[in-house]
VEXGULUM-500997 format. One record per residue (C-alpha): residue number from 1; x, y, z. Coordinates in Angstrom, 3 decimals. Layout:
N
(tortor NUM (X Y Z))
...
END
This chain:
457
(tortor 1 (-24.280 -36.172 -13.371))
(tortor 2 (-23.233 -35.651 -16.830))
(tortor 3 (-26.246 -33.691 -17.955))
(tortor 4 (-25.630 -31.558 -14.869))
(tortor 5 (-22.473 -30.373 -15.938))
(tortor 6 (-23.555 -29.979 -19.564))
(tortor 7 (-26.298 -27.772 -18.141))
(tortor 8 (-23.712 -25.557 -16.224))
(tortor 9 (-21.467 -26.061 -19.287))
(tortor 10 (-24.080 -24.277 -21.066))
(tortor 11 (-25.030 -21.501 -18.910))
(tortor 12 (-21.790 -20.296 -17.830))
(tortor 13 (-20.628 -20.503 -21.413))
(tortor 14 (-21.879 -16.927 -22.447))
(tortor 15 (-19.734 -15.304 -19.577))
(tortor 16 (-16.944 -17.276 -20.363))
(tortor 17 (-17.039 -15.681 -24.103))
(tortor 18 (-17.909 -12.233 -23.354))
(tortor 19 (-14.745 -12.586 -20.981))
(tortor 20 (-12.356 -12.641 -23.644))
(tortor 21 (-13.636 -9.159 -25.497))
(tortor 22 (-11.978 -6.179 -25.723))
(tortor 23 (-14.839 -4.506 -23.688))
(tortor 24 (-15.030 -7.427 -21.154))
(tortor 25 (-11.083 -5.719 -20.790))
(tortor 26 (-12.035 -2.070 -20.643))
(tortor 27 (-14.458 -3.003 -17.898))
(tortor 28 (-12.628 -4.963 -16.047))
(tortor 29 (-9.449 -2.231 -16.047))
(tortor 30 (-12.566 0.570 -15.104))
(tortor 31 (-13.601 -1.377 -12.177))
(tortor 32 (-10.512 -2.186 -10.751))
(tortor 33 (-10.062 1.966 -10.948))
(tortor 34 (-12.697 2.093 -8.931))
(tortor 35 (-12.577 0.091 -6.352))
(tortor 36 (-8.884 1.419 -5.958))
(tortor 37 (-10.202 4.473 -4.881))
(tortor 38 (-12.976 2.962 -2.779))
(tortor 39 (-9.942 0.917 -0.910))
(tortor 40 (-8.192 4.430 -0.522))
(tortor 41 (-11.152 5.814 1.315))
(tortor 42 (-11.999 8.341 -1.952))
(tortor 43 (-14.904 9.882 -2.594))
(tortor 44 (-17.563 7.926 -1.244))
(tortor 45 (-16.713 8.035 2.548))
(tortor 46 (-16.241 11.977 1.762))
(tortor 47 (-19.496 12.224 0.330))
(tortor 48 (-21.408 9.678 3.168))
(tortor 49 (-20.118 12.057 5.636))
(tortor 50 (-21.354 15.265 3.856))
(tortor 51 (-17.566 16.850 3.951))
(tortor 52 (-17.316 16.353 7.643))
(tortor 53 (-13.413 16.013 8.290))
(tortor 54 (-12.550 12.676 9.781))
(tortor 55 (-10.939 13.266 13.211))
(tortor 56 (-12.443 16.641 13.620))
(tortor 57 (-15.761 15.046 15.465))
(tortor 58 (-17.735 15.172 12.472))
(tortor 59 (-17.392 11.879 10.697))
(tortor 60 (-17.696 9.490 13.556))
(tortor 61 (-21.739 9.206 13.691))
(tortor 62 (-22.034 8.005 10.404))
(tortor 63 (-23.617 4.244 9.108))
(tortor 64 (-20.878 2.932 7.241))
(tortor 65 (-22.186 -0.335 6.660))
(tortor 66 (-22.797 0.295 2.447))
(tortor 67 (-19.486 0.532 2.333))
(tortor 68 (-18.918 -3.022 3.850))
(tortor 69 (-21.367 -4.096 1.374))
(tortor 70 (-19.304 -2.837 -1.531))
(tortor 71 (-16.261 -4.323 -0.083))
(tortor 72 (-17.806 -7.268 0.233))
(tortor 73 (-18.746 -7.221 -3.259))
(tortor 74 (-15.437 -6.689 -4.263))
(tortor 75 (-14.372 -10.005 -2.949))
(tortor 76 (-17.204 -11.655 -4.816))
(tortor 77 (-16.273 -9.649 -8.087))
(tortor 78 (-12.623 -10.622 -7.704))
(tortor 79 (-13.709 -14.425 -7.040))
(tortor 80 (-15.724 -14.164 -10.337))
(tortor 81 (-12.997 -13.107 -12.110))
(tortor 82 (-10.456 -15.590 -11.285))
(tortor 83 (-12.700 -17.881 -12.757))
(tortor 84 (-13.390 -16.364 -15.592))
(tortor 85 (-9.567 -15.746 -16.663))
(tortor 86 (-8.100 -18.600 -14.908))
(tortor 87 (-6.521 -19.884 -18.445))
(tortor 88 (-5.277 -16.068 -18.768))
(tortor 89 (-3.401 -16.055 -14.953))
(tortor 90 (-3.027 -19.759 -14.153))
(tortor 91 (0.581 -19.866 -14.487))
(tortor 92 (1.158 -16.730 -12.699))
(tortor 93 (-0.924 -17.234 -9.853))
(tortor 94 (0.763 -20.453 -9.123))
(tortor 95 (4.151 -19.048 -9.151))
(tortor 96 (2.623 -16.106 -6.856))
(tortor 97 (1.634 -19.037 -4.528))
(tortor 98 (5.060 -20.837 -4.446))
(tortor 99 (7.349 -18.195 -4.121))
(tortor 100 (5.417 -16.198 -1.751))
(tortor 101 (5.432 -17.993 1.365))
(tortor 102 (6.248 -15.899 4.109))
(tortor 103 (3.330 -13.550 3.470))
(tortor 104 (1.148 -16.673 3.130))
(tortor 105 (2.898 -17.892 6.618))
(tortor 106 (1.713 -13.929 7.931))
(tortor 107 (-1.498 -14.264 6.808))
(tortor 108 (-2.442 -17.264 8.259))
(tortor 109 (-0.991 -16.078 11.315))
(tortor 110 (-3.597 -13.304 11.155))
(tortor 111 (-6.645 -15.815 10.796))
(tortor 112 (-5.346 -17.795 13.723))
(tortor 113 (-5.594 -14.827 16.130))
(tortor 114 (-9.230 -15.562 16.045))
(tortor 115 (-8.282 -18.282 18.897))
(tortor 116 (-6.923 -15.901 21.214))
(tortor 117 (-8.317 -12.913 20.297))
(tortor 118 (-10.130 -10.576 23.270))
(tortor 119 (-13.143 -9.952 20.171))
(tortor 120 (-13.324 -13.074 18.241))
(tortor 121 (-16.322 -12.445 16.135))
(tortor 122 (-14.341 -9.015 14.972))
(tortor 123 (-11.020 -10.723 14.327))
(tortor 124 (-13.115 -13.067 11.864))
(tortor 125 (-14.707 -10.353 9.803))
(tortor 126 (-11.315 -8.730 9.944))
(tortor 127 (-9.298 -11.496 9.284))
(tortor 128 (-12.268 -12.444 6.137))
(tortor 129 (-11.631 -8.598 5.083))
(tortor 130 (-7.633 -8.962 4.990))
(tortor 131 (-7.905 -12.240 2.815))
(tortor 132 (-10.242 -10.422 0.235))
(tortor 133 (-8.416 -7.390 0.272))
(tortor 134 (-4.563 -9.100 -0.500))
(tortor 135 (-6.768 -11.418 -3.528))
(tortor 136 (-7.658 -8.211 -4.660))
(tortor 137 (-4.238 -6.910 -5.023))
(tortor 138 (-2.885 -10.537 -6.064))
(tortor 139 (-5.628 -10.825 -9.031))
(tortor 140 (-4.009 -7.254 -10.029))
(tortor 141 (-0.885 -8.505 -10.579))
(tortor 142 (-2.051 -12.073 -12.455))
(tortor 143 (-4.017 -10.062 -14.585))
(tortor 144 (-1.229 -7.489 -15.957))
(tortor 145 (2.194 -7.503 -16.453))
(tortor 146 (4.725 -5.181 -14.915))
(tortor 147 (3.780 -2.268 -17.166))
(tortor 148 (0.314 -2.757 -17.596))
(tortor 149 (0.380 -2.233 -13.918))
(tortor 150 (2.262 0.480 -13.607))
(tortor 151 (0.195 2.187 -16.052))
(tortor 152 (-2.764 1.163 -14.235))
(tortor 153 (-1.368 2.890 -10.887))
(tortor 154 (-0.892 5.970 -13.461))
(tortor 155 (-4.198 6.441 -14.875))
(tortor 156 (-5.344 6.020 -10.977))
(tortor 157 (-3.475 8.822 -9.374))
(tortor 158 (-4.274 11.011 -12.309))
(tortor 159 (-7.908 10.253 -12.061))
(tortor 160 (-7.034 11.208 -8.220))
(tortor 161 (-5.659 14.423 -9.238))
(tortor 162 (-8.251 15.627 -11.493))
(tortor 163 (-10.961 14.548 -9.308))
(tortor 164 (-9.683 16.268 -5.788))
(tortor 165 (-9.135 19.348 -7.893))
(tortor 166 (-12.889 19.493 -9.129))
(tortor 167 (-13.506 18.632 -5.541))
(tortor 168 (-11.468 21.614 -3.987))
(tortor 169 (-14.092 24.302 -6.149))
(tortor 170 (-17.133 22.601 -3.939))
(tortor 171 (-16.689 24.602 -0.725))
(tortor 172 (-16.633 22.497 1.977))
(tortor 173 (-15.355 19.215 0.172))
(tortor 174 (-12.164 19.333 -1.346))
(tortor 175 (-10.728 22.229 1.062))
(tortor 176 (-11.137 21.506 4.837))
(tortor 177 (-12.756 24.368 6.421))
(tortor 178 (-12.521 22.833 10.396))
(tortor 179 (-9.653 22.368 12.627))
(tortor 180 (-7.550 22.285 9.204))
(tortor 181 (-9.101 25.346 7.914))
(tortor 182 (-7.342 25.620 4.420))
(tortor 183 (-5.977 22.549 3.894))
(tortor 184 (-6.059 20.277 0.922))
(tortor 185 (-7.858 17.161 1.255))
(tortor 186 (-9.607 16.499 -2.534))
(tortor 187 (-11.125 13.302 -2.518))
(tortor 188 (-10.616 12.447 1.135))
(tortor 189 (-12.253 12.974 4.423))
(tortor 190 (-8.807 14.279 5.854))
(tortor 191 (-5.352 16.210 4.880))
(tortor 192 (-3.705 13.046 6.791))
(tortor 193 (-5.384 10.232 4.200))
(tortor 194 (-4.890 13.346 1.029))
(tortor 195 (-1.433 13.617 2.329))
(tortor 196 (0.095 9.742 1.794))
(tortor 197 (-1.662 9.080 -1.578))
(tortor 198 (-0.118 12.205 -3.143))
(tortor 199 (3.263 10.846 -1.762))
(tortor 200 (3.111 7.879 -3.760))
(tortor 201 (1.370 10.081 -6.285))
(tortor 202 (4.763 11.936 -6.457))
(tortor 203 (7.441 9.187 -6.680))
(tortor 204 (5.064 7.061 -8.841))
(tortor 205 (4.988 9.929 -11.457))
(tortor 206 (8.597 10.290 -11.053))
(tortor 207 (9.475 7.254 -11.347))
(tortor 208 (7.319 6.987 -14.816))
(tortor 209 (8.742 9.980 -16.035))
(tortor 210 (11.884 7.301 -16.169))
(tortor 211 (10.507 4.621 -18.219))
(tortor 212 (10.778 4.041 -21.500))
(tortor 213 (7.359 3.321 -21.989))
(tortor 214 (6.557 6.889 -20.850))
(tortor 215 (3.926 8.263 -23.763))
(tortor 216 (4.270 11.769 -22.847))
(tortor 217 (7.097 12.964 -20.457))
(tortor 218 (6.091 16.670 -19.949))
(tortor 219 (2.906 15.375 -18.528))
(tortor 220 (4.507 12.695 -16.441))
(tortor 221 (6.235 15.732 -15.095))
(tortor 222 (3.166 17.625 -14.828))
(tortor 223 (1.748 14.760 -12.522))
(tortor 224 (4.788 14.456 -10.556))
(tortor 225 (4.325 18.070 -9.885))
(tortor 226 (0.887 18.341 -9.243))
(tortor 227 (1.333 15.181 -7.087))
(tortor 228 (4.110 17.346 -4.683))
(tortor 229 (1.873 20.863 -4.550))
(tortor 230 (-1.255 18.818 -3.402))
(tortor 231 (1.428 16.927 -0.509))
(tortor 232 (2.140 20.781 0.248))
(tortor 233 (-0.881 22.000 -0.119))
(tortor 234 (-2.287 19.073 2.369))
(tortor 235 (-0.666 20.611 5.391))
(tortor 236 (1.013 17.701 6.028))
(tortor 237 (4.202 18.050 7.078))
(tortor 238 (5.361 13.878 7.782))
(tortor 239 (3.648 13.215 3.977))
(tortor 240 (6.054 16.441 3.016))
(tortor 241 (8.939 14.605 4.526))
(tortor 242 (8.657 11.074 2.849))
(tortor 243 (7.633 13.037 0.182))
(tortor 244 (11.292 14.588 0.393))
(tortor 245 (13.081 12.054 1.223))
(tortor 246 (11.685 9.485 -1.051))
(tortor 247 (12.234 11.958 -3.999))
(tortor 248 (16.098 11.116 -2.700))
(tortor 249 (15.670 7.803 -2.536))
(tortor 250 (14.476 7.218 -6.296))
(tortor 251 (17.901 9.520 -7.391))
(tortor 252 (20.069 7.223 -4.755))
(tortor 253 (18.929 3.993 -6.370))
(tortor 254 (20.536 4.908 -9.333))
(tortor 255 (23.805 3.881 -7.679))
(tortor 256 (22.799 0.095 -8.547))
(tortor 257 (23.199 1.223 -12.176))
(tortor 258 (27.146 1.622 -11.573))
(tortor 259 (30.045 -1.086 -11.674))
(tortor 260 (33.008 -1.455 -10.525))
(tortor 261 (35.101 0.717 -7.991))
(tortor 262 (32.281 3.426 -8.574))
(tortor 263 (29.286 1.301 -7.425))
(tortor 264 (31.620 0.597 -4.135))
(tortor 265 (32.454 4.057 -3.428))
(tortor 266 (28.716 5.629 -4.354))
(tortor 267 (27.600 2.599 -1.822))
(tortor 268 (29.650 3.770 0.565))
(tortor 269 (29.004 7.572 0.450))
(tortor 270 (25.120 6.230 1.097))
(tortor 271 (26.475 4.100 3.825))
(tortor 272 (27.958 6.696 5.573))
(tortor 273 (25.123 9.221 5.042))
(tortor 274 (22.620 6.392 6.471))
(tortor 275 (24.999 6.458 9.632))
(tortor 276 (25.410 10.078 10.269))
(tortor 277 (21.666 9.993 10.042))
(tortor 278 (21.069 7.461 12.718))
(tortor 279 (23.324 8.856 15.239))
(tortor 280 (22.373 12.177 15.086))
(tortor 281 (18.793 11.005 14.721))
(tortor 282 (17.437 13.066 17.932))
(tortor 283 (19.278 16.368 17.020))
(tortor 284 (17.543 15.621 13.070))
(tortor 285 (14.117 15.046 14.238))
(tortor 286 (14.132 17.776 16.971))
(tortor 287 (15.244 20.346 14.427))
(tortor 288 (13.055 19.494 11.321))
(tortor 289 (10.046 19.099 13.846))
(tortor 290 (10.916 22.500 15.013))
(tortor 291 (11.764 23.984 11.206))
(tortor 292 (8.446 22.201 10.262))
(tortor 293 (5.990 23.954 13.759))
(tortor 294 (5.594 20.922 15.504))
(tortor 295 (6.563 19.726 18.955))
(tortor 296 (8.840 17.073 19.931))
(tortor 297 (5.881 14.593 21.062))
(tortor 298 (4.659 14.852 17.235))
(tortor 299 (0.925 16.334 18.491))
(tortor 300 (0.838 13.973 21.478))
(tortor 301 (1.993 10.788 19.360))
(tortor 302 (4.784 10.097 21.753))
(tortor 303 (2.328 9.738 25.169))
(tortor 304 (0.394 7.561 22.989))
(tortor 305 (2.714 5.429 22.471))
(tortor 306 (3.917 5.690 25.634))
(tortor 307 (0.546 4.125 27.170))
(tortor 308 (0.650 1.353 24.452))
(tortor 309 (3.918 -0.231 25.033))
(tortor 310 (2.630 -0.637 28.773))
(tortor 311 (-0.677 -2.373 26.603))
(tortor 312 (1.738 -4.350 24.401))
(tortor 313 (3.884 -6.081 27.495))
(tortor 314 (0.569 -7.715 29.031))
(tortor 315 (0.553 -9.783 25.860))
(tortor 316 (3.483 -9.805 24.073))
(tortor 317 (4.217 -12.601 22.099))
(tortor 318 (0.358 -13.017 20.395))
(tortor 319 (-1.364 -9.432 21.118))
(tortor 320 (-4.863 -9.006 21.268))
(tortor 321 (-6.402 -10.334 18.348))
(tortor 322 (-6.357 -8.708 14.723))
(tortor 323 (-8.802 -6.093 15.423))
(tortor 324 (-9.237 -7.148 18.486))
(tortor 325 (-7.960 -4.040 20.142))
(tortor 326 (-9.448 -1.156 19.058))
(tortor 327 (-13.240 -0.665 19.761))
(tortor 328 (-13.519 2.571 21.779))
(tortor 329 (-14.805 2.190 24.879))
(tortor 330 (-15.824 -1.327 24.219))
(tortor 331 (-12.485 -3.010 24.269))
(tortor 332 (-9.184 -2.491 25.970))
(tortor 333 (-8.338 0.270 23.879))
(tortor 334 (-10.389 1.901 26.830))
(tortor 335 (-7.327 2.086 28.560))
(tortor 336 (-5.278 3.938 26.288))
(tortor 337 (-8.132 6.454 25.577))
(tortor 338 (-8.703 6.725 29.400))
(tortor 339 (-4.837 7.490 29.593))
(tortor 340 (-4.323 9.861 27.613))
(tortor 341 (-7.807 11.729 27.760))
(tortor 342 (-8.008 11.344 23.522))
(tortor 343 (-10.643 9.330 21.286))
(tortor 344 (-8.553 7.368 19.397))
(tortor 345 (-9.121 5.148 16.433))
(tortor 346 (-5.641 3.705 16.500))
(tortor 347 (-1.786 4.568 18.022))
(tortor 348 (-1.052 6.405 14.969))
(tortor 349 (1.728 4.114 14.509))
(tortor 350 (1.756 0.576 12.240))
(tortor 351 (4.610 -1.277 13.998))
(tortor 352 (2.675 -1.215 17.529))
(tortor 353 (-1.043 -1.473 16.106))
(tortor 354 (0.393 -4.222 14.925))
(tortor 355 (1.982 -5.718 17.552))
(tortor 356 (-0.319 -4.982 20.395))
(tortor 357 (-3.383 -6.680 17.777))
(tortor 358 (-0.831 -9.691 17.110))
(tortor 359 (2.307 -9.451 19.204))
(tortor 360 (5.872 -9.344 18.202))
(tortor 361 (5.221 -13.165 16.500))
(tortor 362 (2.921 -11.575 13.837))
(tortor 363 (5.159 -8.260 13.359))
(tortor 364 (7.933 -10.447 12.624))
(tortor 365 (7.018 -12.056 10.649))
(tortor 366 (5.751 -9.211 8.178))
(tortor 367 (9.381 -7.336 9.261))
(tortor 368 (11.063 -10.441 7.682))
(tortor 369 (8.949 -10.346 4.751))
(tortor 370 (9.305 -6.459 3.867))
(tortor 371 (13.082 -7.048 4.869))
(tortor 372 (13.193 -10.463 1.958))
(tortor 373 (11.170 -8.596 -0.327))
(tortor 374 (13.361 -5.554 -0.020))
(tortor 375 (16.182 -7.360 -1.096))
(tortor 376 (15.024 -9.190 -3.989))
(tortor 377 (14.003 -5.906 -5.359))
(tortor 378 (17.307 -4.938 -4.870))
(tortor 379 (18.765 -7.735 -6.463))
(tortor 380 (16.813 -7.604 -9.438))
(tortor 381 (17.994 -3.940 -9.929))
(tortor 382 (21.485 -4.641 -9.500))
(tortor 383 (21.533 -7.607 -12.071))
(tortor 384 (18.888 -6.079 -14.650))
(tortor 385 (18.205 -2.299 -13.975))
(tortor 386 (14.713 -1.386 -15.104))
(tortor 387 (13.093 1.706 -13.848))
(tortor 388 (9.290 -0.145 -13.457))
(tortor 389 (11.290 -2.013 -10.908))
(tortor 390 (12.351 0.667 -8.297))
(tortor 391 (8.451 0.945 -7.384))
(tortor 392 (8.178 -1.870 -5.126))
(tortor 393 (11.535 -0.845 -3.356))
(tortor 394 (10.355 2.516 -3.012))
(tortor 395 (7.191 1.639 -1.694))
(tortor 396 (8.571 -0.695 1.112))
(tortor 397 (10.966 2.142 1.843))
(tortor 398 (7.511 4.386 2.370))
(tortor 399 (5.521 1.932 3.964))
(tortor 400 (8.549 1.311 6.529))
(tortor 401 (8.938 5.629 7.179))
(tortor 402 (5.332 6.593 7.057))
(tortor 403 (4.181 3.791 9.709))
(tortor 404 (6.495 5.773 12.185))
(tortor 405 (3.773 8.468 12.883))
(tortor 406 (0.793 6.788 10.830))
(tortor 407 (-1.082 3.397 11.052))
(tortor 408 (-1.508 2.246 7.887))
(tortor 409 (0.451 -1.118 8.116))
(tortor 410 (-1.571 -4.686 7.304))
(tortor 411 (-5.124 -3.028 7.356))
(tortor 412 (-8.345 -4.914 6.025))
(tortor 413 (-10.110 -3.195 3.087))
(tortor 414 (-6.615 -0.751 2.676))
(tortor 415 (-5.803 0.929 -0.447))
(tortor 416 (-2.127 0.027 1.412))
(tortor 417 (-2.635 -3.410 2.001))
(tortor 418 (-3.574 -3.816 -1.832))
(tortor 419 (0.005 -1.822 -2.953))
(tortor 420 (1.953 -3.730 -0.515))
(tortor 421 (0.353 -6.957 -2.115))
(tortor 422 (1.069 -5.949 -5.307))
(tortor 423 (4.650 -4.659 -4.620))
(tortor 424 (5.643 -7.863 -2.858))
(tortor 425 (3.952 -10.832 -5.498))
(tortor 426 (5.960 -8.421 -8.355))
(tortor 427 (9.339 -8.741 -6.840))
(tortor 428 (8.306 -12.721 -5.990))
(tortor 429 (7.582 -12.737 -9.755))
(tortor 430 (10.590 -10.658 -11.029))
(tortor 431 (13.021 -12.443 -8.807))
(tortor 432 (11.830 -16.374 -9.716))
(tortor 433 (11.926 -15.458 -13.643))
(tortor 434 (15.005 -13.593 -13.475))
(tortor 435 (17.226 -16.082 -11.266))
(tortor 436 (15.265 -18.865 -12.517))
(tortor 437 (17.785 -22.493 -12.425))
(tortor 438 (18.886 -23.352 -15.785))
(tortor 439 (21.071 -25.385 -18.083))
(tortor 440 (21.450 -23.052 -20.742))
(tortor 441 (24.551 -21.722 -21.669))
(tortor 442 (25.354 -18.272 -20.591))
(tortor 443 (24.775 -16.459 -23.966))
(tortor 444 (21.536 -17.777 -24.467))
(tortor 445 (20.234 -17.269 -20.547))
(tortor 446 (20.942 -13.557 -21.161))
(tortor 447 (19.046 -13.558 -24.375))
(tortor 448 (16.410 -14.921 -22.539))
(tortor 449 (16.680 -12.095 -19.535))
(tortor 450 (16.951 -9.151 -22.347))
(tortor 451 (13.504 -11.041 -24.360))
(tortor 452 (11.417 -11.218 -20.722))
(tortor 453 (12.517 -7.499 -20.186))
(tortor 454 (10.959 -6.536 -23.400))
(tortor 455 (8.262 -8.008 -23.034))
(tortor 456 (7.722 -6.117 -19.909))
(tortor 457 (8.503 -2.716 -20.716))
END
């Protein structure tokens, strides 16, 4: 036995040095890029389909199985690493373990579906996908602090930006010449996939422009302006109004910065502005749809989900399975399809894709996550106000709007599922080390808070 392990000891040795180099780093930060964009459905799927626009009946006959493979080697790649920095995130990783429960909770909930699911064999490969995907985004955030990340998700939409932009002068790639004649897509298959990235494109660069480890503010600027032509440019017009309104948001949160009689008032100006909102919600949408071209059933989205709630009563409390719904005419989706005469990959909404795959249980459970999540980021800002830490509020605030006419919530091999990970395991973080118990006297524990925020920013 002993020899054995010297013998490993030995071989593995080698990898084990190299992975504490400087380029062993580079690499490492250059692969993550890519597979970022992979996850985001960049490039490759674009080229595989020869600039064929998703949705438009051009991209559905194509073999996408090398891109399973290269997901698949992702999880490898990310298991490889764990091992070989597992001094580097140890401590992290536990506390992302302990203090992240709920999610855990969800995503066991997910592989248990398997039992009841109407596609079994698909729910497993999903379910394998979803667990690769979130160690992915969890390795991401053991491996950097809060800024190195940030700066990570900075150097990725920029790459983003440059890239669709070479893409648009190839005709037929980066422009969609179809059904979306003249619309933006760069890097993606479709204006709709285009459209969400350069959202958080836009509030990310924002956002940055904020920090004070911003190197170069005019060109933060630059990106977040860049980021909101390509969101116009996309034809998108629900990516224009998250776009819009999360632009708002970013400004709004600012209130937390305030004391006093002034944080109170400011609080309740939003308050009130929330609840003039919701009750006038019908007149809102109906008149923005119509300011923005579009009909009240948002392109048929409405009779959709119209046919799905029916769907979603039959099995309410446990669904159909992750991924055990939708499978064309091969699964029950062939009712909804049937229904409302349209191939459909999905209900172009998150909450019931969700719920009908599993039930009102599963959503939840994620609901209650998002909603814990959201308020730990929220007191984190109102104790310690750091700019690096409105992105994980803002990005729960997106992922709750744009899964109203989009389905982008809790998807295997998701560029989403991946930011969601990260966003929630940084506020877990945050949260722990900033309302950590402790004896120390009050003078010293805010020494301690001002020393951990500079070694963030």
């Amino acid at each position: 036995m002993i020899p054995a392990i010297t013998f490993v000891q030995d071989v593995t040795r080698p990898a084990f040095n190299f992975a504490k180099t400087d380029l062993f780093a580079k690499l490492e930060k250059w692969l993550i890029l890519a597979y970022l964009i992979l996850f985001s459905r960049g490039i490759v799927t674009l080229i595989m389909t020869g600039g064929a626009s998703e949705g438009d009946g051009g991209g559905g006959n194509h073999d996408y199985s090398f891109l399973t493979l290269l997901w698949l080697l992702n999880y490898l790649i990310t298991t490889c690493l764990f091992v070989l920095k597992w001094n580097v995130i140890k401590d992290r990783l536990l506390a992302i373990i302990s203090n992240n429960y709920l999610y855990w909770v969800f995503l066991m909930f997910i592989g248990l579906s398997v039992i009841w699911s109407e596609k079994p064999d698909e729910t497993m490969k999903a379910a394998i996908g979803m667990g690769g995907t979130v160690m992915f985004g969890s390795y991401i955030v053991c491996r950097y602090s809060l800024k190195e990340q940030f700066n990570l998700l900075i150097t990725f939409f920029s790459v983003v930006l440059v890239t669709s932009f070479l893409f648009m002068l190839i005709p037929g790639y980066g422009i969609d010449f179809g059904k979306h004649a003249g619309a933006f897509r760069g890097i993606y298959s479709h204006k709709n996939i285009f459209g969400p990235v350069m959202t958080m494109s836009t509030f990310t660069f924002l956002i940055y422009s904020k920090t004070r480890f911003c190197v170069n503010k005019k060109l933060a600027y630059l990106g977040f302006a860049a980021s909101f032509m390509m969101v116009v440019g996309s034809r998108s017009s629900s990516s224009l109004v998250y776009t819009s309104l999360l632009i708002f948001l970013v400004h709004a949160i600012q209130v937390l910065r305030l004391r006093g009689q002034l944080f109170a008032w400011s609080l309740m100006a939003l308050a009130s502005l929330y609840f003039f909102i919701v009750t006038w919600q019908e007149t809102i949408t109906n008149t923005v749809l119509s300011w923005l071209g579009k009909d009240p059933t948002l392109t048929g989205r409405t009779d959709i989900w119209d046919v799905m709630l029916e769907k979603i009563q039959e099995r309410l409390w446990f669904g159909y399975g992750f991924d055990g719904f939708w499978h064309g005419i091969y699964g029950e989706s062939f009712y909804v399809r049937n229904a409302v005469r349209w191939d459909l990959p999905n209900a172009h909404n998150g909450y019931l894709d969700l719920a009908i795959e599993i039930g009102i249980v599963g959503l939840a459970l994620l609901m209650l996550a998002m909603w814990i999540y959201f308020v730990k980021g929220l007191a984190i800002l109102k104790n310690d106000f750091s700019w690096p830490h409105v992105w994980p509020i803002a990005f729960i605030f997106y992922t709750l709007m744009i899964n109203m006419s989009e389905s982008s919530l809790a998807n295997q091999n998701s560029f989403q599922t991946i930011m969601m990970t990260i966003a929630f395991t940084s506020v877990s973080l945050e949260f722990s080390q900033l309302f950590r118990p402790t004896a120390a006297p009050p003078d010293e524990l805010s020494s301690a808070r001002s020393e951990l925020m500079q070694r963030q920013l």
